[in-house]
Each structure stands twice: as C-alpha cells, then as structure tokens.
C-alpha positions in Angstrom: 84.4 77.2 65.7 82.0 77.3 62.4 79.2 75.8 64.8 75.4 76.2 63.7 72.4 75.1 65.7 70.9 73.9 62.5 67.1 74.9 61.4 63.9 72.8 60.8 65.1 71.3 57.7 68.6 70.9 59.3 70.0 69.4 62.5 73.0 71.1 64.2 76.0 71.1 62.1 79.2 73.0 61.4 81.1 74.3 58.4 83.2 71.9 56.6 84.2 73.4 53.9 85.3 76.2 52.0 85.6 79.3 54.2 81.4 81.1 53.7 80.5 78.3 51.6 77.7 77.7 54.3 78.7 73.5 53.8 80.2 70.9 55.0 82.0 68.0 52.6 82.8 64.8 53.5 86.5 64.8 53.9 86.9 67.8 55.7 84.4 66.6 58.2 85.7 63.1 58.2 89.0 64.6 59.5 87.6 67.6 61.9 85.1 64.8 63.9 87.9 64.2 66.3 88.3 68.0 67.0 84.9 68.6 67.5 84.0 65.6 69.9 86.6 67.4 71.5 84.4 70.3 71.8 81.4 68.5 72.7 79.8 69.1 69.1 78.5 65.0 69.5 75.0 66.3 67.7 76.6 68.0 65.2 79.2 64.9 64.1 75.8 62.2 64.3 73.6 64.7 62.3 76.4 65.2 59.8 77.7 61.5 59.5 74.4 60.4 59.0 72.9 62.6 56.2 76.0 61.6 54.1 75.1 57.9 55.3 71.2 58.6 54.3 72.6 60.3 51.4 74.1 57.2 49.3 72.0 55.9 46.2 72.5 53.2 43.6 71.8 56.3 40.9 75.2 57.8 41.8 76.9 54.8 42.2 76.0 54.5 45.3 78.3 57.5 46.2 76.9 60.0 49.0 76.8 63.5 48.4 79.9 65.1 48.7 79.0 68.5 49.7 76.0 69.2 51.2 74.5 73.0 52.4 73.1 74.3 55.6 69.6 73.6 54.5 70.4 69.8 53.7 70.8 69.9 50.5 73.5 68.6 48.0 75.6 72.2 47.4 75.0 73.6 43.9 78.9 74.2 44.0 79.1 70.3 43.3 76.0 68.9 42.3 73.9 69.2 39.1 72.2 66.2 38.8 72.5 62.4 39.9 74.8 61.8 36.3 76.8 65.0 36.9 78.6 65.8 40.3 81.7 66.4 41.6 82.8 63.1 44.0 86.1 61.8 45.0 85.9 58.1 45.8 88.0 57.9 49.3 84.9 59.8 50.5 82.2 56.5 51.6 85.5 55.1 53.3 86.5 57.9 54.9 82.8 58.5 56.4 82.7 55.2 57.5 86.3 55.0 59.1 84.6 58.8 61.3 81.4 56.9 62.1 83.3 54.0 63.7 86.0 56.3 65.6 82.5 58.5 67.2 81.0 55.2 68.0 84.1 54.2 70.0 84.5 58.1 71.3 80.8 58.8 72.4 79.8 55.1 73.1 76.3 56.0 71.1 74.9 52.7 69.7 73.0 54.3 67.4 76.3 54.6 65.3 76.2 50.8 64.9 72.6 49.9 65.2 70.7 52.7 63.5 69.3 51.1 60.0 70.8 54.3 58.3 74.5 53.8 59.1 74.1 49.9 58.7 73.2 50.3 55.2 75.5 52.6 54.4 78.3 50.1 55.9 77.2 47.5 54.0 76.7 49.6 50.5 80.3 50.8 51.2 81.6 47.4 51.4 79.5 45.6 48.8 78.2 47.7 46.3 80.2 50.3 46.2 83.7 48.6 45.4 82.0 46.9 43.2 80.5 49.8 41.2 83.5 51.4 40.9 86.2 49.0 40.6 88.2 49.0 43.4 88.2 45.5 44.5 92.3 44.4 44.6 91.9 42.5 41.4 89.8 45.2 39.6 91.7 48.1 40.8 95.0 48.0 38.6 93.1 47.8 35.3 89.9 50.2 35.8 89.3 53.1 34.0 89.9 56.8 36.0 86.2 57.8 35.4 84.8 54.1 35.6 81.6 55.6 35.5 80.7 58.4 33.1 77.0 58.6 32.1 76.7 61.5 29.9 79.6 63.1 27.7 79.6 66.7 28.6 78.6 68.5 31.8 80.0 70.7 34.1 81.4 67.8 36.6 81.4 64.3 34.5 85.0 64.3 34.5 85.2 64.6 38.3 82.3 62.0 39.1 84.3 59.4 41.0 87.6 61.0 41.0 90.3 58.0 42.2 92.2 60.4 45.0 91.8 63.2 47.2 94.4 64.6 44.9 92.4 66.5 42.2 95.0 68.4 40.2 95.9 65.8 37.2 93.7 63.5 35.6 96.7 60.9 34.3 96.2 58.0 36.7 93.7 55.5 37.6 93.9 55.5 41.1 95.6 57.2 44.5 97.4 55.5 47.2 95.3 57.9 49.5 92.4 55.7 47.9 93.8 52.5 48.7 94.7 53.7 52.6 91.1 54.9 52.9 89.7 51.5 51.4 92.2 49.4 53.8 91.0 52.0 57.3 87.7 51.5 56.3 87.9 47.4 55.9 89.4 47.1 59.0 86.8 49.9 60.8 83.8 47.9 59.4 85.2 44.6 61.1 85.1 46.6 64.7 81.3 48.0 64.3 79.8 44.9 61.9 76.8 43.3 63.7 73.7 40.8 62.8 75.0 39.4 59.2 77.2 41.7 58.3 79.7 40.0 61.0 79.7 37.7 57.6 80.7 40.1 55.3 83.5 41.6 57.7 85.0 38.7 58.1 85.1 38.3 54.5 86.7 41.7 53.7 89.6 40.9 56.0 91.8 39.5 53.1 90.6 41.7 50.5 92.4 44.5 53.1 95.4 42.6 53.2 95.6 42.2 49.8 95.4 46.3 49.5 98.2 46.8 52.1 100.3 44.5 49.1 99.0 46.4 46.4 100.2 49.8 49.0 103.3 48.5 49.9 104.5 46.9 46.1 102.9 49.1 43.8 102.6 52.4 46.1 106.3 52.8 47.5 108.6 54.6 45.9 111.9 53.0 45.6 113.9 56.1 44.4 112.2 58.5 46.4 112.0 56.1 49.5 108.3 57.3 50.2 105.0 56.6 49.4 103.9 57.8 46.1 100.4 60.0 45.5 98.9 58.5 42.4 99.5 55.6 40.6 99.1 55.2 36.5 97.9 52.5 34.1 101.7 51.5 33.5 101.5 50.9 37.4 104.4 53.9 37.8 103.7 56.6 40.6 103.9 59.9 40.8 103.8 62.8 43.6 103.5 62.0 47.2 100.5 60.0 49.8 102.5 59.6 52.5 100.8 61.8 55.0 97.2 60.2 54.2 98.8 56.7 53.8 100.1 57.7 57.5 97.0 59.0 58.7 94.8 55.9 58.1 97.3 53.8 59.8 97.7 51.5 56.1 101.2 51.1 55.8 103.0 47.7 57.1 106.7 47.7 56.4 108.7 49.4 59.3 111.4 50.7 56.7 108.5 52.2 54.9 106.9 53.5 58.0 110.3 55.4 59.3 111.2 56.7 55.9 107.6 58.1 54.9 108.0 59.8 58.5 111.0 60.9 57.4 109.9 62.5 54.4 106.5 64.5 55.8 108.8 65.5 58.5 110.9 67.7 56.1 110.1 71.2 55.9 111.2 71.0 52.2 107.7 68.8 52.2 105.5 70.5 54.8 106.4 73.9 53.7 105.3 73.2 49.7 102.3 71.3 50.2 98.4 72.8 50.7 96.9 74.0 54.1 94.7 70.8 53.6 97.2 68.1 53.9 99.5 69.5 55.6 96.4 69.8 58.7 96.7 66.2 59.1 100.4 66.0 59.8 100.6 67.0 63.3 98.7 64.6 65.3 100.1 61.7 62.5 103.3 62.8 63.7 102.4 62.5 67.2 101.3 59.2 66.9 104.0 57.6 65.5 106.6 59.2 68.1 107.9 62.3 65.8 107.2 65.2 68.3 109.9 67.3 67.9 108.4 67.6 63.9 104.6 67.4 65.4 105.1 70.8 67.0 106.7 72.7 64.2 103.7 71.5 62.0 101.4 72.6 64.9 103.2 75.8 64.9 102.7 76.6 61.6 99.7 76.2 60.5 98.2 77.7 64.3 100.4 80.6 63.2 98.5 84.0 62.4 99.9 84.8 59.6 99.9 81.2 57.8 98.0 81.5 54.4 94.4 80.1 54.7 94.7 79.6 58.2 90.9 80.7 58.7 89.6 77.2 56.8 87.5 75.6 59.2 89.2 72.7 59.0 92.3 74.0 60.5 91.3 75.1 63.5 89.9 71.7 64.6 92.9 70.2 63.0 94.8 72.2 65.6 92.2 71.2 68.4 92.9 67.6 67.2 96.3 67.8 67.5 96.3 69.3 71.3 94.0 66.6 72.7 95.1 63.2 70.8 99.0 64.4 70.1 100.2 66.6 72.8 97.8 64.9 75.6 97.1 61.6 74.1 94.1 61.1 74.9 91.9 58.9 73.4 89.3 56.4 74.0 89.7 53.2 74.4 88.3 49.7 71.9 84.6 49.2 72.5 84.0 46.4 74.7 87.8 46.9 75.2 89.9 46.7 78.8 90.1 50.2 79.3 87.7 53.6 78.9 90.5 55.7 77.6 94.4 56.2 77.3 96.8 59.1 77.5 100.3 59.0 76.9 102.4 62.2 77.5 104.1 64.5 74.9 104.8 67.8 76.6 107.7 69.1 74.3 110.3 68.9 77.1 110.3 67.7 80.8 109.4 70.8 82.9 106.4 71.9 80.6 102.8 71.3 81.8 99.3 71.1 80.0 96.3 70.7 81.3 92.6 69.6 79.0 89.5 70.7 81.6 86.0 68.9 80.5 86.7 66.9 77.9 83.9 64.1 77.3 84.3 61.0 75.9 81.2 58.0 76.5 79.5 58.9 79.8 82.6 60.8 81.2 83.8 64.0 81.4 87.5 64.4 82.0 90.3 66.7 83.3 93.6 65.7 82.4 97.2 67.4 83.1 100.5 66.2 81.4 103.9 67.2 82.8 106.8 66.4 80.7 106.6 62.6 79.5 106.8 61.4 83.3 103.9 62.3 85.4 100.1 62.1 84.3 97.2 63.9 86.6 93.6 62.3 85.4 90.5 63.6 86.8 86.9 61.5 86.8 85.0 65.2 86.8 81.9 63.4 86.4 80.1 60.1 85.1 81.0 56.5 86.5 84.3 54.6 87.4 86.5 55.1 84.5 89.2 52.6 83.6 92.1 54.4 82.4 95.3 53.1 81.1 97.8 55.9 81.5 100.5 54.9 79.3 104.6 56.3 79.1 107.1 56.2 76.1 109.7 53.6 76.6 110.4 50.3 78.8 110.4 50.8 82.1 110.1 48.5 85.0 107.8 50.5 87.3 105.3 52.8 87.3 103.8 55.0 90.4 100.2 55.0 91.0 99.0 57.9 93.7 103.2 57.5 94.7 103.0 52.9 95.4 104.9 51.2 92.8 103.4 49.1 90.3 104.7 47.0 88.1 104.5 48.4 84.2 103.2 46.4 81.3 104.7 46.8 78.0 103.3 47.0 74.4 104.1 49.0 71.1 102.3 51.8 69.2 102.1 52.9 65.8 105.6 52.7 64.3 106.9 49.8 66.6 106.9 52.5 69.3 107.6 50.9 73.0 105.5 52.1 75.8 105.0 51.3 79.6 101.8 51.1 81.0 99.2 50.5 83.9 95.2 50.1 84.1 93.8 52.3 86.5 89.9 52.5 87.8 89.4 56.2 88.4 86.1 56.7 91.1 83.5 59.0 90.0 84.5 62.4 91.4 88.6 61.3 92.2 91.7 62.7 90.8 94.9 59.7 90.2 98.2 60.6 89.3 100.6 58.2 87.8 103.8 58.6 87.2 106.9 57.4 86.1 
C-alpha cells in the first residue's frame, strides 16, 4: 500500500501522489486518510496531516505546501520558491476537513489540542480566506490568481489555483472550492476549543451563506447538475458534482437526487479521470445509490483500468469496502455512540466480513449479511457503544434474537434508516438483526 517507515528527517508516511514520485500532496492524502486508518497507518495520517499543518506561512499566503517529498521537503516538482509554486486553494480546507475526521476516527487529542494543528485551524479560517478572497462577499468578484508576486516563473500562474480542476484558466473560482470551504467551516465548529469556540461560531453563517452561493450560482439549470467552475459573468461550466457530493455541501433534495443522478451515469463515470472518478464509490454508498456504488467499485478495482496503480486508488477502493459496503464508521466525539454500521451487501444472501479494524481504543470484527443481519465483534479494547443501523422504517429490530423497538432517523440524501444502541462487552460478539 505505498507505506514507508519514514527516516530521521521524516516520520512514517505513504505515497500520495504521482505513481514513483516519492510524495505525498495534499488532496490525495486528504481523500486516502480514511483508507489508511483503515489499515492501521494512524502514524502515518498524524505525521502527514501535521507537516502540511506546520507547513502554512503568511509568505505563501498562508498556503501549506502542496506537495511535499520523502525527506520533508516541499517537492521540486511544485515548488521553486515562496513567490513561485504550484497550490490549489481547496487544499487548507480539505486538510482541515482529514484532521477533524482522524480526530473523530482515532480519538487522538492531539488532533485538536496540539498548538500545530490549532494554528493551522485558525489560519485556515482567518487568514487564509481573507488572503485569498474567498469570503462569500469577496468570492464572486476576485481575481483567478489573486495573488501573483512576480510576472514570470515556472508556476506563478498556478499559485492559488481556485479548483481542483486544473485544465482551464477562464474562471475565478470552482464549486469544488466552495464545497471544501463549506466541509471545512462546519469541521472547524466540531474540533474548535479555548477561543476559537468564538470564531466557529462565527463562521457558521459565512457557511450558510456558501451553500447559497452553491446552490444559486453553482447549479445548473439546463444540465440539472452541479457545475465545475464558475466565471466572472457568474455562468458555469463543466461538472463538481461528485466533490460537491463528497463534502456533503449541497442542501436542496432536487439537487441532491439529480447530481446522483448524473455521477451515476456511465456516460459521466466512464469519461472523467481515475482521480475523480476514486471518490464516487463510497459518495454513492452514502447517499443510498449501491447498485451505481459497485459498478464504480468495479471499475476502477478492475486490472485492466488505466492508471489503476495510483496510490490513491487502492485506498480509494479500501475506503469504499469499509465505509460503503460495511458502513462502518465512527461515531461524533463526545457523541451517543462509538461507531455505526449500516449494511449494503449487494443482494440479500451475500456476506462480508472486516477482521481488525481499529477505530479509538477498539479493534473490531464486523460481518454484514445482505441489508438484514449485522454480526459486531468487540476483539479488543473497552465496552463499545454501537449503533447498528438498517435502511428503511421498520418497527423492530433483533438484538442477540429479543425484539427491540427501532428508532428512526435519516441519512445523507433524506435516506430513512432503523436503528438501535448497542453496548458491546470487551471480548463479546452481538448480532442484530432485522
């Protein structure tokens, strides 16, 4: 899995990048964290997280680096100088929006309290929006480059790209920009302590009034999607749907079903880059689209796909197994419940099974059969408070084979699920069922 033990100058990390580039870049390890807490690689997530945190400086902008080599080191493919590197400005959000969901996976304080990743959070926040113009009533009218400090060099048109998308440079901003900015707002509110409880607070409308901006400006009324990048006559072009998806941004439910729709497609999936179309799966599984989910999975796990050996596929894949077809994940800090499954075998008689899986201080063996019956095992660590949740409304659930009464909720999408808390002794095996 691209796992190195790291060096004197380096902590334990894995590639992240471009397949032998001997890096790791912020997106693509913003997205494969999941998949590799899912391996156990916790060191290697907290030492990577945190050099891009220790990494940010008012000189760039207060942009990290965006690449950085096995020696610790911003990678010459990017970098030059301070006033000359390639940077795309989802980045700081996306890095933030990681080190909030390994906080809530490993339970490590140190994700919230260590003076690194709390000024980082609160450069991200502050000073970075306001450096590069990306506050809701600055946003609309900035410049692409907002912040060019020399006229020629080899990456001065790509400091502080708008978008993850880098093939045009014809708009000011991407909606993948805006659904990073809007995850990251609503991450920093979850892991904000001492006074930056303050400033959380205060960032709550500012991410309400970028779900507007996403929902007025950023949906396509022709196409009935989400557009990809957005120009200074406030027209779109392109697609953003799957990242607009992925960071959970979008509010209107006709939005929501239609943007499925349309990543759903294989006219989409089947045109687009190994990249993007990585993060579809396990979006898919979250918002109820399984049936789609697995042909995604399919192809991009498939031995002949094109690119498939880019690290970030394979713990894409690994992503997809443990949060989609298992649905495990844990649970809010501080929260009711440890950690949740929810069952999406694709049909009734199939069976899967995850053996020593750790998340917090427990290590886990969990075995899905169809959508009905889930098998969770406390292998080791203490009681565990599970909430082992089932698609649809139903009355009663089983617990060890005694009814229970279910309780009822919705997931992403307006999906309706049944559910029960369960506390799972250390060492015990419970089953519930439908």
């Amino acid at each position: 899995m691209y796992s190195r033990a790291g060096s004197k100058t380096m902590g334990p990390w894995y590639e992240a990048a471009l397949p032998g580039r001997n890096a790791f870049c912020m997106r693509d390890v913003s997205h494969q964290t999941e998949g590799a807490a899912a391996l156990g690689l916790f060191a290697a997530n907290r030492n990577m997280l945190g050099l891009f945190a220790q990494s940010t400086a008012e000189s760039r902008d207060w942009a990290a680096y965006w690449e950085i080599d096995g020696e610790g080191r911003p990678s010459s493919a990017d970098y030059v100088s301070d006033s000359d590197f390639w940077f795309n400005l989802p980045a700081n959000f996306d890095v933030l929006d990681a080190s909030v969901r390994m906080w809530r996976w490993t339970g490590n304080e140190s994700y919230r309290n260590d003076p690194v990743f709390q000024r980082f959070f609160h450069i991200t926040m502050s000073d970075y929006i306001q450096a590069w113009q990306l506050a809701p009533e600055k946003i609309l009218t900035r410049p692409r480059i907002a912040n060019q400090l020399q006229a020629e060099g080899r990456f001065v048109h790509s400091r502080g790209i708008p978008s993850y998308t880098e093939g045009t440079k014809d708009f000011i901003f991407g909606t993948d920009l805006l659904a990073a900015e809007y995850r990251a707002i609503r991450s920093f509110s979850d892991i904000a302590n001492g006074n930056d409880k303050a400033l959380a607070q205060k960032m709550q409308p500012e991410a309400n009034a970028i779900q507007y901006l996403l929902e007025r400006i950023g949906w396509s009324e022709q196409g009935r999607h989400y557009f990809g990048t957005i120009h200074k006559d406030q027209s779109g072009s392109g697609s953003g749907d799957t990242l607009v998806l992925y960071f959970s941004a979008a509010k209107d439910p006709a939005h929501i079903r239609e943007a499925l729709d349309y990543i759903s497609s294989p006219t989409y999936w089947k045109q687009i880059n190994i990249e993007e179309e990585s993060y579809i799966p396990l979006t898919l599984f979250r918002y109820g689209r399984n049936e789609a989910a697995y042909q995604i999975l399919a192809d991009i796990s498939s031995p002949q796909k094109n690119r498939r050996e880019y690290p970030e596929v394979s713990y894409a894949v690994i992503e997809a197994i443990v949060g989609g077809v298992m649905g495990l994940s844990p649970g809010p800090i501080g929260g009711a419940y440890d950690v949740s499954t929810i069952s999406r075998p694709p049909a009734d008689h199939d069976q899967a099974t995850l053996t020593g899986v750790s998340i917090r201080q427990n290590q886990l063996d969990v075995t899905q059969t169809g959508t009905s019956t889930t098998r969770l095992e406390n292998a080791s660590g203490p009681a565990l408070r599970w909430r082992a949740e089932f698609p649809g409304t139903l009355a009663h659930l089983k617990v060890d084979g005694k009814t229970v009464s279910a309780k009822h909720s919705t997931k992403e999408g307006g999906i309706a699920i049944s559910w029960t808390d369960v506390t799972v002794p250390p060492g015990a095996a419970v089953v519930v069922s439908k």
